[in-house]
N, C-alpha and C positions, 0 to 999 in steps of 0.2 A: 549608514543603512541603505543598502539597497532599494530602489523604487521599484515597482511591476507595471508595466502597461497593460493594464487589462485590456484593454481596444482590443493585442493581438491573439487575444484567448477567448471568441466569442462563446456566447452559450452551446450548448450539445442540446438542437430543438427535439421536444421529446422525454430528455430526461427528467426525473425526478429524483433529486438529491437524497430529497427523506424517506423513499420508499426504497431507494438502492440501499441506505443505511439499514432501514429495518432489515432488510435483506441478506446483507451481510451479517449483522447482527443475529440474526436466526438461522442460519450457518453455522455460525461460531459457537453458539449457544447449543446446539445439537451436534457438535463436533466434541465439545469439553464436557457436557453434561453430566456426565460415568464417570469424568477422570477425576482423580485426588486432586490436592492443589500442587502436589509434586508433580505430577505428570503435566497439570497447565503450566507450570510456571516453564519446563522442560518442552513442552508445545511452542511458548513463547519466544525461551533463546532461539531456540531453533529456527523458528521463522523471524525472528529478528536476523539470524545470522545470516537466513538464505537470503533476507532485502538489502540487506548490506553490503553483499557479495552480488546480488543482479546491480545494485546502485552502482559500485566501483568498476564494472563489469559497463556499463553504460558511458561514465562518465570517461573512460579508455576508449572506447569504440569513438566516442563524441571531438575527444583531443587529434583521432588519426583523422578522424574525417578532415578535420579541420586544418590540418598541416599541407 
């Protein structure tokens, strides 16, 4: 298993973790509201595929740099 140094990820002075949740949370929740569960769950893949695709898209960019 992998260890994290958290040392190198200090806090973001300022933010609020549980107010950015609510936040997104209420977003999300005014985005899906009207839709069926077909349409959320097709909301879902959707943006799972697009994080997927920025992720692999990242982790490319991250490999050249590094060569």
């Amino acid at each position: 298993m992998t260890k994290i140094d958290w040392s190198k990820y200090p806090p973001i002075p300022g933010f609020n973790s549980l107010e950015w949740k609510r936040e997104t949370q209420k977003k999300i929740y005014e985005e899906i509201k009207d839709m069926t569960w077909e349409e959320q769950r097709e909301r879902l893949c959707r943006n799972s595929e697009t994080f997927q695709e920025s992720q692999c898209r990242h982790r490319t960019e991250r490999k050249a740099s590094e060569i």
